[in-house]
N, C-alpha and C positions, 0 to 999 in steps of 0.2 A: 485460823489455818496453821499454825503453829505447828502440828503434827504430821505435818508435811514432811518429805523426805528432803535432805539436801543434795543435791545432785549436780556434780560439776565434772563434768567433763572436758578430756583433753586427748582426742585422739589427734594424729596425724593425718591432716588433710592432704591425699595424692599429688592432685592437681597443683598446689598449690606451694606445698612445703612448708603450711605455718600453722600453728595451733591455736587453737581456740576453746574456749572455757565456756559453761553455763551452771547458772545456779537457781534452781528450783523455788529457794527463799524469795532470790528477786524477779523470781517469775510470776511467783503467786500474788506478792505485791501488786506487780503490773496485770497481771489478772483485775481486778479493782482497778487500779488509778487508769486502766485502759477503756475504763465503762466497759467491758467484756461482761462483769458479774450483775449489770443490770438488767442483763436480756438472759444469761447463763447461768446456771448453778456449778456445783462440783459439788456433787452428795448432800444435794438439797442446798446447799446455805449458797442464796442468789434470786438470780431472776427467775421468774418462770416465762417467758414471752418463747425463750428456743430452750434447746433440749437439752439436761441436767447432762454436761461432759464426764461428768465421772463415773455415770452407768457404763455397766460392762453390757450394752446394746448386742444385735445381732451385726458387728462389722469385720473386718478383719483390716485396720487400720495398718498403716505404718508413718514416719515420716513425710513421704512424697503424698501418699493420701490425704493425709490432714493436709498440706499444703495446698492441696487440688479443691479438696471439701470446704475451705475460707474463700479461695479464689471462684467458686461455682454460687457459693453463700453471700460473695462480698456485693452484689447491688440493692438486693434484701436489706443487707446489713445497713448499706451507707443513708437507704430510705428509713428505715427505722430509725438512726439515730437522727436524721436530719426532722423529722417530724416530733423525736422527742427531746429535739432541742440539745442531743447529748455532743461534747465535743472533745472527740478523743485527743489521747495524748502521741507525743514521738515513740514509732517503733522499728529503732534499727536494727541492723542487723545482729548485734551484739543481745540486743533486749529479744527478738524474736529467739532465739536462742535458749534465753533465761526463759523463754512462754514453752518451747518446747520441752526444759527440763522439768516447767511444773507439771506437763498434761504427761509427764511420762513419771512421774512421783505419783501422779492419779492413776496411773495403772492402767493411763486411756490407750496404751498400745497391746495391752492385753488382750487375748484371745474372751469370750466369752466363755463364761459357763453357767453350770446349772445346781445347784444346794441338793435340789433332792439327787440327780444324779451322783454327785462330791458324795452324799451319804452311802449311798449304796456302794460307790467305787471305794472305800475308806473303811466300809466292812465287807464287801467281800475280797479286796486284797489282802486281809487280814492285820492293817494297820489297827484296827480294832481290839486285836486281842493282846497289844500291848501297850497301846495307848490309848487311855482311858481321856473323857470328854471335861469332867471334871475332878475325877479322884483318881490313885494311884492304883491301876491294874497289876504293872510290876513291879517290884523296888527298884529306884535310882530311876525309874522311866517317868520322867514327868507327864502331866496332863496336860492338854490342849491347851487349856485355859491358864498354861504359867509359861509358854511356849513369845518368846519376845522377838521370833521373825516373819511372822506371817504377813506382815505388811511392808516387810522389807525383803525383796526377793533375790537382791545379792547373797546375804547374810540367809534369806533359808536354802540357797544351791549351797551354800556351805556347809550349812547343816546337814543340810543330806546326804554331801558327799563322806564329810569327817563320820556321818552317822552308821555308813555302808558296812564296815568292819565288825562292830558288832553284830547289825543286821546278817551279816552273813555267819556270824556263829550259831547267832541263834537258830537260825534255818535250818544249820546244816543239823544241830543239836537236835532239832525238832521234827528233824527228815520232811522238811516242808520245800517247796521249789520255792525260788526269791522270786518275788513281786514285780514283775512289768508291770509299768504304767506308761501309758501314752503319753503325750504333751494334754490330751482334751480332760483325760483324766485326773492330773494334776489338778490343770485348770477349775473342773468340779469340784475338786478337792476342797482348794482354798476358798473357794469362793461358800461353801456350808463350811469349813472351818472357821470363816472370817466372818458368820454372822450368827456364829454360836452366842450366847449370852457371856459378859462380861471378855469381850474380847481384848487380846493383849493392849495395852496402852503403851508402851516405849516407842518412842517412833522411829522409824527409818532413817539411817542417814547412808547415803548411797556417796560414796567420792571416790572420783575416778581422773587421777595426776594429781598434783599436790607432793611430786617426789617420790610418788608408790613407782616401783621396779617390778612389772609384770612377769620382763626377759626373766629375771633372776628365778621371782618365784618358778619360771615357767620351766628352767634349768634345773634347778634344785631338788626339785622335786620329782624330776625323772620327765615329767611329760614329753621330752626334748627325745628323749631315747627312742620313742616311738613316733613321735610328734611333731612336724618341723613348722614354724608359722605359715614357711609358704606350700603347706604339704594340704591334700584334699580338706584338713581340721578347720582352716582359716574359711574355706569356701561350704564347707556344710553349715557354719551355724551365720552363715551370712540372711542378715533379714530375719533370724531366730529369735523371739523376746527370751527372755530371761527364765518365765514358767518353761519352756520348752528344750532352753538347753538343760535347766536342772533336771528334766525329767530324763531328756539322753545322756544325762552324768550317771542316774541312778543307773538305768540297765545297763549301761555300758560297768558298774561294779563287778557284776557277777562274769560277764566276760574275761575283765582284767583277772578276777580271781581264778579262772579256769583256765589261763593262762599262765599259771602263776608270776603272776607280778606282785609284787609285795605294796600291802597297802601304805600311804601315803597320805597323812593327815594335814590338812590346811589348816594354817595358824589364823590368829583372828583379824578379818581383813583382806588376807590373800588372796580371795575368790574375785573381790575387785581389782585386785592389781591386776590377776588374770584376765579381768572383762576386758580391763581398761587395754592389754596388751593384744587381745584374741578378736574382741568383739564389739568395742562402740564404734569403731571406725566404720566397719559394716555394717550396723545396723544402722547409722544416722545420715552416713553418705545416700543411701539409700537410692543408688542412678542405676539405670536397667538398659537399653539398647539403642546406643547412637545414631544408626539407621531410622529406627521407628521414631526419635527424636526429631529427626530433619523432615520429617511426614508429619507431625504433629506442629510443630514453628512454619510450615507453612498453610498448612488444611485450619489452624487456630489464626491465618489473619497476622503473625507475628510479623512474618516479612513485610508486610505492608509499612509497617512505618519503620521495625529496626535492622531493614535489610535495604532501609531508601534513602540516598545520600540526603535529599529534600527535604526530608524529613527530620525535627527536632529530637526523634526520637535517639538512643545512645546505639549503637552497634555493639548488641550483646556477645557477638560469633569474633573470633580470633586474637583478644585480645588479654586472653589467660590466666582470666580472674576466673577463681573457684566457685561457683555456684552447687547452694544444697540447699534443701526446701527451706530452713531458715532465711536465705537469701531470698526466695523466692518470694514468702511471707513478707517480708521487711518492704520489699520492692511495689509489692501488692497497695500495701499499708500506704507508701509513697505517693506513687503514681498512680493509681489505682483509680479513681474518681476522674483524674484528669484525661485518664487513657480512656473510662467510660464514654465520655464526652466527644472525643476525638474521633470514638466510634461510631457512635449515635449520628455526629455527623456527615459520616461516610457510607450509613446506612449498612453497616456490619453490626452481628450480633456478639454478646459478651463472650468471649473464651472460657467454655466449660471442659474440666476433665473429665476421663472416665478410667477406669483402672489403673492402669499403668501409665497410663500419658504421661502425667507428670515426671514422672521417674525417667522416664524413658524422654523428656526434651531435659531434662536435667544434664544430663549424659551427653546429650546434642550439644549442649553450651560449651561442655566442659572438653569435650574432644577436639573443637575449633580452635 
């Protein structure tokens, strides 16, 4: 598993004021020492009993989903491993973290797509006619197959971006209109890029804090002029994976050019300092509507024991700790069996999400 991306993040948590880290390396570990990979794969290498997490399936996942998708999956779970003798390990919050960074190095938050589509979107936007699949179509334009970001999708929104300005000479050279693509497009793109024959090998390394200065780059480079963090930029790519913002970096080139604003090349790396400034805080907090929260902690049975002095259970509501699906997981992971039981004998059924719930009692916790 080696070829995994490292991925450590450090946004600033609202609620809370304190930072937090994860690492993909030590996710993937816990992947294994969690018995996770005896019932799971990630691209085949694993169990076959549940379903291979690294297919890019038909979902549209995010954070509070997978949090919701374990906690719907976890009685299943706790009977499978109790019948096959398996005895997991400690997963707190810190480590449920590190599991999150590895299932997002898997690309498991990724929108799906489709090979043969990515073919057809990749010749007829005309990426085709200058990027060849294995040999060199134009001079200095590399092929596909020597291209080292396709599995690292920081480092190809960087590409793409630094790639715009030529992009746009040649276009205009060639009296051709520049190339919209969608986020789905994209999507197709990589997904028949990335299962061409002799696919790039260098692996991903994704790090986000560690001393990267997002504001700087974010100043430096103009973005600031048009851009303010707390201006609609921060709230449109809120909940955006990574395919989806590089795709509205791309169209958004030929706007900046018609504009004339002068382009603006990203040095190697920048694009995460950018994430890390713009965009992981929004996508991993991932909490939706406090209202519909306090509907869901009670219609899910919640109140019953952590809304009941009597009760052993903690009083989760006003007491200003930060909860994010990682918490949520970690807590699962805990309590979880013991809350089964608790249930069983009250003659209540397990707490199942459905869309947004999770996200939305996230937010309920966090607002108390």
């Amino acid at each position: 598993m080696s070829w995994f991306s490292v991925l450590i993040l450090v946004p600033a948590l609202a609620a809370s004021g304190a930072d937090f880290t994860a690492d993909s390396t030590r996710g993937a570990r816990l992947f294994d020492t969690l018995a996770c990979i005896q019932c799971h794969s990630i691209f085949g290498q694993g169990g076959k009993t549940g379903p291979d997490l690294g297919r890019l399936v038909d979902r549209d996942f995010t954070p509070s989903t997978l949090a919701a998708t374990m906690w719907n999956h976890a009685p299943g779970m706790w009977a499978a491993m109790k019948e096959g003798d398996i005895r997991p390990g400690d997963l707190n919050e810190q480590a449920a973290r590190d599991l999150f960074a590895y299932f997002y190095s898997a690309r498991f938050f990724e929108k799906p797509g489709d090979a043969g589509r990515g073919k057809r979107a990749f010749n007829e936007r005309g990426c085709a006619n200058c990027h060849g699949l294995t040999e060199f179509t134009k001079p200095l334009v590399k092929p596909v197959n020597r291209w080292e970001v396709l599995m690292d999708p920081a480092a190809l929104a960087e590409a793409m971006w630094n790639h715009r300005t030529w992009m746009l000479e040649q276009a205009s050279a060639e009296h051709v209109r520049w190339p919209q693509l969608s986020s789905q497009d994209l999507s197709d793109i990589l997904v028949y890029l990335r299962n061409l024959p002799a696919p790039p090998s260098k692996p991903a390394v994704f790090v986000i804090g560690g001393g990267h200065d997002g504001e700087v780059v974010f100043n430096s480079k103009g973005c600031s002029s048009c851009h303010s963090y707390e201006s609609p930029l921060a709230d449109r790519i809120k909940g955006e994976t990574l395919t989806e913002i590089a795709a509205a970096m791309w169209n958004h080139a030929s706007e900046m050019a018609a504009a004339g604003a002068r382009p603006v090349k990203l040095g190697p790396g920048e694009m995460q300092d950018l994430l890390a400034y713009l965009w992981t805080q929004q996508f991993f907090e991932d909490a939706r509507n406090p209202s519909a929260g306090r509907i869901v902690f009670a219609s899910k049975h919640c109140v019953n024991c952590h809304d009941n002095p009597s009760s052993s259970a903690p009083k989760l509501t006003g007491n200003r700790r930060a909860f994010t699906s990682a918490t949520m997981v970690s807590a699962l992971w805990h309590h979880g069996p013991r809350m089964l039981e608790q249930m069983k004998a009250q003659h209540l059924s397990w707490p199942r999400f459905e869309g947004s719930q999770m996200a939305d009692l996230i937010a309920y916790l966090n607002s108390k």
